[in-house]
C-alpha positions as CSV (number, residue, x, y, z in Angstrom):
1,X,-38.0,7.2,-9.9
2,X,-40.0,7.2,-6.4
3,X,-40.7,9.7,-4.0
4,X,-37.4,9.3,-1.7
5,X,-34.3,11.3,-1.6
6,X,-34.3,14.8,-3.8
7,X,-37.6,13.2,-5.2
8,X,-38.9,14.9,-1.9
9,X,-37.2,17.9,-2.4
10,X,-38.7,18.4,-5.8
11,X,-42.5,17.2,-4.8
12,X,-42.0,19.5,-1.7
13,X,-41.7,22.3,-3.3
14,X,-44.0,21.3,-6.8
15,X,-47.1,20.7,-4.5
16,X,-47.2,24.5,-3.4
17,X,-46.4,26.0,-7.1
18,X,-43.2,27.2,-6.0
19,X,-42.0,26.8,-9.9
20,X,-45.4,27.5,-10.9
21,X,-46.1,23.8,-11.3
22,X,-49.6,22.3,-10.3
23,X,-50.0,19.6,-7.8
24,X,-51.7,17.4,-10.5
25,X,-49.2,17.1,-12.6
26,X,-46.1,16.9,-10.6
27,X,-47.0,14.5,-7.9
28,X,-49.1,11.3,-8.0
29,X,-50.8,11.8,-4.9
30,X,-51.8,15.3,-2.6
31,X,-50.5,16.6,0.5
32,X,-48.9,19.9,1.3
33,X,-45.0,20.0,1.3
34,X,-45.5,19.9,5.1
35,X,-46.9,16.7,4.9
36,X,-44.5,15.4,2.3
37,X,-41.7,16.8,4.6
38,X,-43.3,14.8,7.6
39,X,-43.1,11.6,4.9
40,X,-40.1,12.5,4.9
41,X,-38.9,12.1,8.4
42,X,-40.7,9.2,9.2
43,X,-39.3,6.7,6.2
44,X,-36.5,8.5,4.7
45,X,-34.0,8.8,7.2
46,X,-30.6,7.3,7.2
47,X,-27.7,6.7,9.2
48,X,-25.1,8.5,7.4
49,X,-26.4,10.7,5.4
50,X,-24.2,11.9,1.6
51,X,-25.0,15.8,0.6
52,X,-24.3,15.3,-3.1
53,X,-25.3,18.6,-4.5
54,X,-22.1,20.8,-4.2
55,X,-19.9,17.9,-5.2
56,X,-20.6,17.6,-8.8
57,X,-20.3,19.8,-11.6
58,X,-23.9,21.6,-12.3
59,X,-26.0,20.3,-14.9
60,X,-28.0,22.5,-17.2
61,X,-30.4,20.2,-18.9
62,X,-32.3,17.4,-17.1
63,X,-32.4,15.8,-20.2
64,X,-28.0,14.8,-19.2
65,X,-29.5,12.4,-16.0
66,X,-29.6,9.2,-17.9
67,X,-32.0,7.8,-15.0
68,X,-34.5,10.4,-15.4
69,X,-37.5,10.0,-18.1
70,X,-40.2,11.7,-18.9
71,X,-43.0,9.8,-17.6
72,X,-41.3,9.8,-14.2
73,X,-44.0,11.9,-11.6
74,X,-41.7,14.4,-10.6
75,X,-40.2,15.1,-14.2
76,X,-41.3,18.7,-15.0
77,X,-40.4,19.5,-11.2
78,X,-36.9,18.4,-11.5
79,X,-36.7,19.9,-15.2
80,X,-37.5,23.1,-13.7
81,X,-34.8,23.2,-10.3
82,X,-31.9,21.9,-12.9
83,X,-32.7,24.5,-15.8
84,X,-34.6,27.3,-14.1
85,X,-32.9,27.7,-11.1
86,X,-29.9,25.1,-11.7
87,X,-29.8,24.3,-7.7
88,X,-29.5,20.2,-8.6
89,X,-26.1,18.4,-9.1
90,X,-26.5,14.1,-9.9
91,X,-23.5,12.0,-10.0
92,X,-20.6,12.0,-12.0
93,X,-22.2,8.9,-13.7
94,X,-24.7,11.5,-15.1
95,X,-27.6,10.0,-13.0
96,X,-29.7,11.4,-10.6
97,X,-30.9,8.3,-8.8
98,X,-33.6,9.5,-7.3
99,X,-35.1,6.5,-5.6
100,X,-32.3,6.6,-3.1
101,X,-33.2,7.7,0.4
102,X,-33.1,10.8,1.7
103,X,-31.9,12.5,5.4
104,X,-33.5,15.7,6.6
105,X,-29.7,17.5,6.3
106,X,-29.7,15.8,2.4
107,X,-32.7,17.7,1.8
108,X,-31.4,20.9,3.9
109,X,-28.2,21.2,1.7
110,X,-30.5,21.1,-1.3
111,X,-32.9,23.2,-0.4
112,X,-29.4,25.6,1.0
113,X,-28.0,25.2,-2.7
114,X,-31.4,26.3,-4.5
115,X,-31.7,29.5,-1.6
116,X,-27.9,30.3,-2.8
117,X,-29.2,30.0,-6.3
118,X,-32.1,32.5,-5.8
119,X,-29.9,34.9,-3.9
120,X,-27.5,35.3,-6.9
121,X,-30.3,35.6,-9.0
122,X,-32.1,38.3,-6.6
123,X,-28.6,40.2,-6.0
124,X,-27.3,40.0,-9.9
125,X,-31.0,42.6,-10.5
126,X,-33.2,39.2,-11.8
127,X,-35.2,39.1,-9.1
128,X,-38.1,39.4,-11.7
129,X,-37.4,35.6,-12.5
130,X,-38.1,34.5,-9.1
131,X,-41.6,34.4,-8.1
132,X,-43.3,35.9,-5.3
133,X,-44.8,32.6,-4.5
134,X,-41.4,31.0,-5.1
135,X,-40.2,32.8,-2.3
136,X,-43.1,32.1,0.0
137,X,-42.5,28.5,0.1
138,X,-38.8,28.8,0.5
139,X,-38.8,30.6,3.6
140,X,-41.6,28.4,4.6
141,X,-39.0,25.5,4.1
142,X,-36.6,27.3,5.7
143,X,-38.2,27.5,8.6
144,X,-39.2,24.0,8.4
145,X,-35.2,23.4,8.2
146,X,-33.9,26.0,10.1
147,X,-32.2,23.8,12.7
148,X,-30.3,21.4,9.9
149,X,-29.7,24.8,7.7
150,X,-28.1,26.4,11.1
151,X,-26.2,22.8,11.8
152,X,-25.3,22.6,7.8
153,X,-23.4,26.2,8.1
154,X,-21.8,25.2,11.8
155,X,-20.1,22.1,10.0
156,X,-19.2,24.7,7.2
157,X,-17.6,27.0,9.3
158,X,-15.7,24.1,11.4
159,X,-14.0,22.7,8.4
160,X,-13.2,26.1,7.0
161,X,-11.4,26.5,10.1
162,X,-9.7,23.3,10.6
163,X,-8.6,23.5,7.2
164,X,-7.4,27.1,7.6
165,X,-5.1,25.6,10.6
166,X,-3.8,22.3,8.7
167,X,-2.8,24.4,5.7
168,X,-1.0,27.2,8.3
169,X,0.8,24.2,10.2
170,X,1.4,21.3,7.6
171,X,4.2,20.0,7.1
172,X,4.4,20.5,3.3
173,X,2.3,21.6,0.8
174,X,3.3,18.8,-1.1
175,X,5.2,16.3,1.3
176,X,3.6,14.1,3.2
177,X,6.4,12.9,6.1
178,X,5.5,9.1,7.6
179,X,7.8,6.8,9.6
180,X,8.1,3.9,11.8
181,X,9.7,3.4,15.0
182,X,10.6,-0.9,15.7
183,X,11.8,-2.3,19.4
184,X,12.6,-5.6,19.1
185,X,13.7,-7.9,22.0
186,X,15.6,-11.4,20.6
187,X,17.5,-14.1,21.9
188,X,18.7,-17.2,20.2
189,X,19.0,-20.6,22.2
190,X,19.6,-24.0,20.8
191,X,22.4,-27.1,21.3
192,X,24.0,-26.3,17.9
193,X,27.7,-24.5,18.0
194,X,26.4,-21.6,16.2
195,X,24.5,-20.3,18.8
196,X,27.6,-20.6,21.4
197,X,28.7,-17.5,22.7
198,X,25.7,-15.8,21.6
199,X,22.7,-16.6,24.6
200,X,22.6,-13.4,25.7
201,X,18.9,-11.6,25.5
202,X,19.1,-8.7,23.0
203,X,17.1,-5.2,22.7
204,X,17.7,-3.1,20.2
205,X,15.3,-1.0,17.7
206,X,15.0,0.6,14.6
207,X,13.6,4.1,13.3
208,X,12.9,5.4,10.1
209,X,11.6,8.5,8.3
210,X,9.7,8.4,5.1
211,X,9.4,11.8,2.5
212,X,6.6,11.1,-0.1
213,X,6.5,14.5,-2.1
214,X,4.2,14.2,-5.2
215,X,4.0,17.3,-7.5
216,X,1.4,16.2,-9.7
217,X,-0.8,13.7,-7.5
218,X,0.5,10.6,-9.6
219,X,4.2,11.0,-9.5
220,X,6.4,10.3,-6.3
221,X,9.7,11.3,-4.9
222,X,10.5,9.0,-2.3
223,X,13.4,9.8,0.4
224,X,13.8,7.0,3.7
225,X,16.3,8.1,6.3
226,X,17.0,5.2,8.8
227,X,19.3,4.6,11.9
228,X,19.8,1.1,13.7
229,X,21.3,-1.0,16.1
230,X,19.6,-4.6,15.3
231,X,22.7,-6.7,14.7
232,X,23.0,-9.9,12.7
233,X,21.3,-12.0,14.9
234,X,23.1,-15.3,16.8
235,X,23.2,-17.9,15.0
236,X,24.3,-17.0,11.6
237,X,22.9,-16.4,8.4
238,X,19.8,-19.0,9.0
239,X,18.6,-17.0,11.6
240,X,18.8,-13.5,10.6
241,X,15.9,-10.8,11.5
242,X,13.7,-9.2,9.0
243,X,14.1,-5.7,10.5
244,X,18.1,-5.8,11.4
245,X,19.7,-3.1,10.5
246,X,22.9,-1.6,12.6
247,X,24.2,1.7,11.6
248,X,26.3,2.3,14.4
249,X,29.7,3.6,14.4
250,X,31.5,0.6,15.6
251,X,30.6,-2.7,16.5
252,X,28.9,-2.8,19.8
253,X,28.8,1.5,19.6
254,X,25.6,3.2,21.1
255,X,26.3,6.0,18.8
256,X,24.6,5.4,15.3
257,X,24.9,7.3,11.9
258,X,21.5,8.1,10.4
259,X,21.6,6.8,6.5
260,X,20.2,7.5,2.9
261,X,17.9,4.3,2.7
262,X,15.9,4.8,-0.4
263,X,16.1,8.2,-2.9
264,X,14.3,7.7,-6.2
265,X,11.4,9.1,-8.2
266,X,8.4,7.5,-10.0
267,X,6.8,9.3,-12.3
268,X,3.6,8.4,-15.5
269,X,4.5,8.2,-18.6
270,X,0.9,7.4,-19.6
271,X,-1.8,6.0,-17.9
272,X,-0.5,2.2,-18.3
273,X,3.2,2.9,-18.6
274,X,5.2,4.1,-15.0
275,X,8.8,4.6,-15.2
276,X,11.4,5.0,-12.0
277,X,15.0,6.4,-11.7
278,X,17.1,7.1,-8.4
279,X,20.3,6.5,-7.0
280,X,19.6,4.3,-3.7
281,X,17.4,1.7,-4.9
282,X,16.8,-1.7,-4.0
283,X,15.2,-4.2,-6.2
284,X,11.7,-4.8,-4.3
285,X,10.9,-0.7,-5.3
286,X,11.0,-1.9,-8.8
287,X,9.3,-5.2,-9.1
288,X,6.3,-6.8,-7.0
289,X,6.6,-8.7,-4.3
290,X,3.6,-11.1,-4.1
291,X,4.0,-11.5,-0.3
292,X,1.8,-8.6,0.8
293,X,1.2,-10.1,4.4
294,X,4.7,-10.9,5.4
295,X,6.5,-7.7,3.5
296,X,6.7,-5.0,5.7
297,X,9.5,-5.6,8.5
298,X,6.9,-3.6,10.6
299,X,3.5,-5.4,10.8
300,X,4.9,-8.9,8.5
301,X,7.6,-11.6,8.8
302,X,10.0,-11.7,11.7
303,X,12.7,-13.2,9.6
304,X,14.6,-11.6,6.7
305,X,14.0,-15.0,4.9
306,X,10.5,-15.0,4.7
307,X,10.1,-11.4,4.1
308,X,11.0,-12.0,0.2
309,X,12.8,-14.3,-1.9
310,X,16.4,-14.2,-1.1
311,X,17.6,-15.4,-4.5
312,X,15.3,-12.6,-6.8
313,X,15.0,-9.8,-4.1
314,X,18.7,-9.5,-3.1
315,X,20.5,-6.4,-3.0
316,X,24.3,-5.8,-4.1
317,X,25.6,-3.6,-0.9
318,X,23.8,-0.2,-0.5
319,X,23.1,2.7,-2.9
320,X,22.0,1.0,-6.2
321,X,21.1,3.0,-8.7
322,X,18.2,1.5,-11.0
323,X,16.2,2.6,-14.0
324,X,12.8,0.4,-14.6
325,X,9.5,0.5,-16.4
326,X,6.6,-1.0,-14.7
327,X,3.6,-1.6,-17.5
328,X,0.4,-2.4,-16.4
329,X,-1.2,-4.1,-19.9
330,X,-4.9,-4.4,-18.1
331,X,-6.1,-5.9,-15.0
332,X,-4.6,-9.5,-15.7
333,X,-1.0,-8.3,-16.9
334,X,1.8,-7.0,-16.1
335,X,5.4,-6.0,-16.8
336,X,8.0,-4.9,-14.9
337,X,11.6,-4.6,-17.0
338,X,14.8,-2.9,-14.4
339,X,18.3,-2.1,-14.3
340,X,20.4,-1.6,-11.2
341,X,23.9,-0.7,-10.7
342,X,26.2,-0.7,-7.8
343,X,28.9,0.8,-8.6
344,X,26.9,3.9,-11.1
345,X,28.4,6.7,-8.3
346,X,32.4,5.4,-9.2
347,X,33.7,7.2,-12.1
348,X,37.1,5.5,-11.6
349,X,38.9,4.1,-14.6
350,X,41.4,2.7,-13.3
351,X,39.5,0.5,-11.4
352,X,38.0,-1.6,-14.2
353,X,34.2,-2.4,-12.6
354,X,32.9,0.6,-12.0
355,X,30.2,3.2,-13.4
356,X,26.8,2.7,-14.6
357,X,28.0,-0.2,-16.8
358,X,31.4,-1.2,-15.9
359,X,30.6,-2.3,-12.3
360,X,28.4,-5.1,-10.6
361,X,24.7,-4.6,-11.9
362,X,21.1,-6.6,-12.2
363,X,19.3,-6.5,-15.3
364,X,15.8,-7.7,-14.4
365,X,12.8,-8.7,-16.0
366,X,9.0,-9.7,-14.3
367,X,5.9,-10.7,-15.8
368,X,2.8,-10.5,-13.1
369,X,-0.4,-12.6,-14.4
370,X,-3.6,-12.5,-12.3
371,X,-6.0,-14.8,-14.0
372,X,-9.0,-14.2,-11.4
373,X,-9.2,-11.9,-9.0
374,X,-8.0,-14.1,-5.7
375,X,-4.8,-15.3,-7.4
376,X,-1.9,-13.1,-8.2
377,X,1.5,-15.2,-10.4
378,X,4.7,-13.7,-10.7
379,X,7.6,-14.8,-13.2
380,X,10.8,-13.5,-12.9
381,X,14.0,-13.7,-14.6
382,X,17.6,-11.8,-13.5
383,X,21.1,-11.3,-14.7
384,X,23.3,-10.4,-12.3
385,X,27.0,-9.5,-12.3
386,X,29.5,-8.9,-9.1
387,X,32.9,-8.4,-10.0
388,X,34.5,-8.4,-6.4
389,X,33.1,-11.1,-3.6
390,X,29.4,-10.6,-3.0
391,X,26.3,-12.7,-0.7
392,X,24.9,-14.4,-3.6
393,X,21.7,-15.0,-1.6
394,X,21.2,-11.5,0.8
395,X,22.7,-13.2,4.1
396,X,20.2,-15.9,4.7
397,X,21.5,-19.3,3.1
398,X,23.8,-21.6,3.9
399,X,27.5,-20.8,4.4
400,X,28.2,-22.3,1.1
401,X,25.2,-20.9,-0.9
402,X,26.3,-17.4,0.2
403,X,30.1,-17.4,-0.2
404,X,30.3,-15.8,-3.4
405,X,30.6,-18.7,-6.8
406,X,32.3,-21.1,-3.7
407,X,35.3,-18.6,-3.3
408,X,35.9,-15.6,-1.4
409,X,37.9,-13.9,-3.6
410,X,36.7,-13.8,-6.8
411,X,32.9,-13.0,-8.5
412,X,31.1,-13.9,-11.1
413,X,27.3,-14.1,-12.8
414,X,24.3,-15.7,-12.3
415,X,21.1,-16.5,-13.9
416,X,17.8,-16.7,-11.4
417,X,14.9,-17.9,-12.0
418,X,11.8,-16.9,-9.9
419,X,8.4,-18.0,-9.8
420,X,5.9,-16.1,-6.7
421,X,2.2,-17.5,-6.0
422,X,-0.8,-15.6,-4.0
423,X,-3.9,-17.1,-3.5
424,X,-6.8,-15.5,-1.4
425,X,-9.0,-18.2,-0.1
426,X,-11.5,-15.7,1.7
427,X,-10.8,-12.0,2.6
428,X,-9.0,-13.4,5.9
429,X,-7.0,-16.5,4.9
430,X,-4.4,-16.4,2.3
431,X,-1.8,-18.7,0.9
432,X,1.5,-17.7,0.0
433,X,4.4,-19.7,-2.2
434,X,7.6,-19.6,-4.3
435,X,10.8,-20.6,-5.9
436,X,13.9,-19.8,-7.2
437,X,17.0,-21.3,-8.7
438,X,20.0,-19.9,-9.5
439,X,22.8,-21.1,-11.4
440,X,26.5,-19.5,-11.2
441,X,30.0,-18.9,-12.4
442,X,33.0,-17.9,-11.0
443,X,35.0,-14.7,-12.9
444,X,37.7,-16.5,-13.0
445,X,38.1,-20.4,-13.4
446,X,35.1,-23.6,-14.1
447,X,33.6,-23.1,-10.4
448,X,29.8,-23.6,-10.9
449,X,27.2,-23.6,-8.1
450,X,23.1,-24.3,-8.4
451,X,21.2,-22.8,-5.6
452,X,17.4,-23.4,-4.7
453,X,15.1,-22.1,-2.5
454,X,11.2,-22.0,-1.8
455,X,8.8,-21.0,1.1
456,X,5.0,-21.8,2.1
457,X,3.4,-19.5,4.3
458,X,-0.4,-19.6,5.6
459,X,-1.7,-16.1,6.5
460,X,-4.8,-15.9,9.0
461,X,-6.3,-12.4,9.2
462,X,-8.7,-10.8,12.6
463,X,-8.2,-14.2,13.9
464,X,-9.8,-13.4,17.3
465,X,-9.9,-10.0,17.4
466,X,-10.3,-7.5,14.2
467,X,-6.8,-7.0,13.2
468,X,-4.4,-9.3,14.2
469,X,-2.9,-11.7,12.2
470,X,-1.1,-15.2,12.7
471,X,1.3,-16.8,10.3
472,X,2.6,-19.7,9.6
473,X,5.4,-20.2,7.3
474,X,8.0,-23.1,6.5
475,X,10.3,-23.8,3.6
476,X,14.1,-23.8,1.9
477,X,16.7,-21.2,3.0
478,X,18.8,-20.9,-0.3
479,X,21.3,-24.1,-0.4
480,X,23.7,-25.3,-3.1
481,X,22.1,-28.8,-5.1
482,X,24.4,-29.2,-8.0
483,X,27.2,-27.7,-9.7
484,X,31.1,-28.6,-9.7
485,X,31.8,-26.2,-6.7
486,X,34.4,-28.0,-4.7
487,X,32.9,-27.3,-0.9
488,X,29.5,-28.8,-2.3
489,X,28.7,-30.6,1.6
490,X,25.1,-32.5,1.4
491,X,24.7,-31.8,4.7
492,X,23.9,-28.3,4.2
493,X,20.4,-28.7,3.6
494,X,18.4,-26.7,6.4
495,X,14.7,-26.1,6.7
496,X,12.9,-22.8,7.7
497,X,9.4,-22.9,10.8
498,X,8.4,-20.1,11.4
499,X,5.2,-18.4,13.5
500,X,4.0,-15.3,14.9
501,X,1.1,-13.7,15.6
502,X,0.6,-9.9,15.6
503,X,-1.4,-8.0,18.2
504,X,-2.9,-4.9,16.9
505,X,-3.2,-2.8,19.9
506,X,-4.4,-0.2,17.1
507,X,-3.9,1.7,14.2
508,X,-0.5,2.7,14.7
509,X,0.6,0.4,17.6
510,X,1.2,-3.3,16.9
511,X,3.3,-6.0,19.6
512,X,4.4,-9.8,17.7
513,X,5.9,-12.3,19.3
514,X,7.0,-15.0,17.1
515,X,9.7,-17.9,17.0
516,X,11.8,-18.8,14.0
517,X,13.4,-22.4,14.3
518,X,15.9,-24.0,11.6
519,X,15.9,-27.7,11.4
520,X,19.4,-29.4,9.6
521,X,21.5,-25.9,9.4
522,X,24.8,-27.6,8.7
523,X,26.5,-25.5,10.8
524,X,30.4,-26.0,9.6
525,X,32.5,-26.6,12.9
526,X,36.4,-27.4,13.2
527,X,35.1,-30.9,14.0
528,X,32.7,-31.5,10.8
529,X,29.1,-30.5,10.4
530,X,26.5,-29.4,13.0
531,X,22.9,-30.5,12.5
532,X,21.2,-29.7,15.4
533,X,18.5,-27.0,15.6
534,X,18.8,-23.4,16.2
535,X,16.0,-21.2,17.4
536,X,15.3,-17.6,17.3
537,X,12.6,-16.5,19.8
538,X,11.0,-12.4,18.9
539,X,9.0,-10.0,20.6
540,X,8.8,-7.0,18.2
541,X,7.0,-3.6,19.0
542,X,6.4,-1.2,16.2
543,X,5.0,2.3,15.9
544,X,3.9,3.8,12.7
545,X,3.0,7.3,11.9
């Protein structure tokens, strides 16, 4: 252990016998504690100085720093601040590292925390324990450190205030409220028949509130409200936003109903095992999505395709209500095991699919394998059920992979299968890539439909400027290949471009322009099949707070 940091502190006050302890065997070399103080200043100071000792519990022995021995030079000095005076706090590591570097206001908040020390002492009728030469050299420190002890108490004093006015004006004592504001101009363009009738230059915008209430510190109640006018975009399914979202009274209305959006609560069961139950879920709160840089329809993908898989990650109409356990084995596994039901809010019995288990439901399972730390796998299985017509594939395939089991009256089941890649080449370049494939039966009747579907994606993070982030991403909407389904058309066989690149103006404030393209849509006309591309070009503004 060398001289620097509370090393200084100890020889400081050891060279002038402030605990009765000779220069000769407390310090290797002489000098007054003046001069050590002047040391000090000349090699010891850093730029952002950490006061460590009120943030630790006290120690009473200096035997419990496992970095101090007793052949260190400032051993006996140290052994008599900890258990004479009990003025020195290490780390919560039980070590004392006391060749760290040291700032004059480090050494004024220790030499503050042994003055405190002596004044209980003094006031609680020891004084007797505190010498008279003890308290010579204190005060002569404290002169030395008036101006940092003077600074020390400002800052004290500051922060008692501010947090005497964050606690008066906070929101909740234990909710924290968040949100995000989106305003997204849009406009589709394109030869193919889909986009007729649709040229016109949208803007439109999104807002949502977000209640995270914790009454323990690991457990979460999670309320969204949201309200909307995005529409579907032009174009169709292929070409759908990621952020859309219209909750307004009537089609075309400017007057828009704010919605429950998410209500559940996730709380420990121990420290591996978390479980989750609520009442408007939806199926990316209960297993991972190894997308991290396209997720968020705020700062990620402009297109609801490659925002998540379509095929795994698809919702069954609003207000699922879901029950999962999310294990976390150890750092390389992981399991995530849900159930979510659409219809759990229906008691009916005379309809016949309704309740928790009568009506439409997913029963899902997930295993998550990292086997190094820049590589993330996902492997997911689901059972799902609709009784009544439902988008198979969230509103982004083909017309035929999303008409429910190839007729749109009837449901049926499915079995997907879903495998999710990550990859992070260096801290600002990622790879992103998956599949899925389901395979489905009508209720009622032989009609069976395979669906498939995959997306690459190439993430490049601060390119240019610290913070913003280009994409690249290209790939499979979800599209029938097999089956005995009668529409089965080859010619729906589209591909997904997409790019954008995401200015962050700053923390909260980002702008993306971006421009989705889809390449053999398949577009079913009165006339046959149209092939010719559709585009989707984006400028999206979003606030967070």
């Amino acid at each position: 252990m060398s001289k620097s940091r509370l090393g200084f502190l100890v020889a400081a006050i050891a060279t002038t016998s402030v605990l009765g302890v000779s220069t000769a065997s407390a310090a290797p070399e002489s000098g007054t504690g003046t001069q050590l103080i002047q040391n000090m200043n000349r090699d010891a100071l850093i730029a952002n100085p950490t006061i460590l000792q009120n943030t630790n519990a006290q120690v009473t022995s200096v035997s419990q720093f496992s970095d101090v021995q007793p052949t260190d030079w400032a051993f006996t000095a140290l052994q008599s601040l900890v258990e004479r005076y009990g003025c020195i706090a290490g780390y919560p590591d039980s070590t004392y590292r006391g060749s760290r570097a040291l700032s004059r206001y480090e050494f004024a908040a220790g030499l503050n925390a042994c003055l405190d020390k002596i004044n209980e002492l003094i006031s609680s009728g020891l004084a007797d324990k505190v010498g008279k030469e003890d308290l010579a050299t204190l005060q002569k420190l404290q002169e030395e450190f008036s101006a940092e002890l003077a600074a020390l108490k400002g800052r004290v004093t500051a922060l008692e205030s501010k947090t005497a006015t964050l606690e008066a004006q906070q929101f909740s004592t234990t909710t924290k409220l968040t949100g995000s504001v989106i305003f997204t101009g849009a406009g589709s363009f394109g030869d193919n028949s889909a986009v007729d009738g649709n040229r016109n230059i949208t803007f439109a915008g999104r807002t949502r509130l977000n209640f995270n209430t914790s009454f323990g510190g690991k457990d979460l109640l999670f309320i969204r409200l949201q309200a909307g006018n995005i529409p579907n975009n032009a174009g169709g399914n292929l070409l759908r936003l990621a952020f859309d979202e219209n909750t307004a009274t009537a089609a075309g209305g400017s007057t828009l109903n704010v919605q429950l959006d998410r209500l559940y609560y996730r709380f420990p069961l121990t420290n591996q095992i978390n479980l989750l139950v609520g009442t408007t879920v939806n199926i990316e709160d209960v297993l991972d999505v190894s997308n991290p840089d396209l997720l968020s329809s705020e700062t990620g993908s402009i297109s609801r395709f490659a925002r998540r898989d379509p095929l795994i990650f698809r919702g069954q109409g609003d207000g699922n209500a879901a029950a999962a356990v999310k294990i976390k084995f150890n750092d390389q596994f992981g399991l995530n095991i849900a159930y979510l039901a659409n219809q759990a809010q229906n008691p009916s019995t005379v309809l016949a699919d309704a309740g928790v288990f009568g009506g439409g439901y997913t029963g899902a399972v997930q295993v998550l394998f990292t086997p190094f730390k820049p590589l993330a796998l996902s492997f997911v299985y689901e059972r799902t059920y609709d009784p009544s017509p439902t988008n198979l594939s969230s509103g982004t395939g083909t017309s035929l992979a999303n008409t429910t089991y190839g007729l749109a009256s009837v449901g049926g089941s499915a079995d997907r299968f879903g495998f999710q890649l990550n990859y992070n080449f260096s801290p600002n370049l990622s790879f992103n890539g998956r599949v899925s494939y389901a395979t489905t039966r009508a209720v009622s009747g032989d009609t069976t439909a395979d669906i498939l579907s995959w997306l690459t994606s190439i993430t490049f993070k601060d390119l240019f400027v610290q913070g913003n982030q280009a994409s690249i991403a290209f790939g499979q909407p979800p599209y029938v290949v097999g089956g005995n389904i009668a529409r089965a058309d080859s010619s729906q066989n589209p591909y997904h471009i997409e790019a954008f690149y995401r200015f962050q103006l700053s923390k909260n404030i980002s702008i993306t322009p971006g421009l989705i393209t889809v390449l053999n849509p398949g577009t079913i006309t009165g006339g046959g099949v149209d092939n010719r591309p559709e585009f989707v070009g984006v400028l999206r503004t979003s606030l967070t707070f």
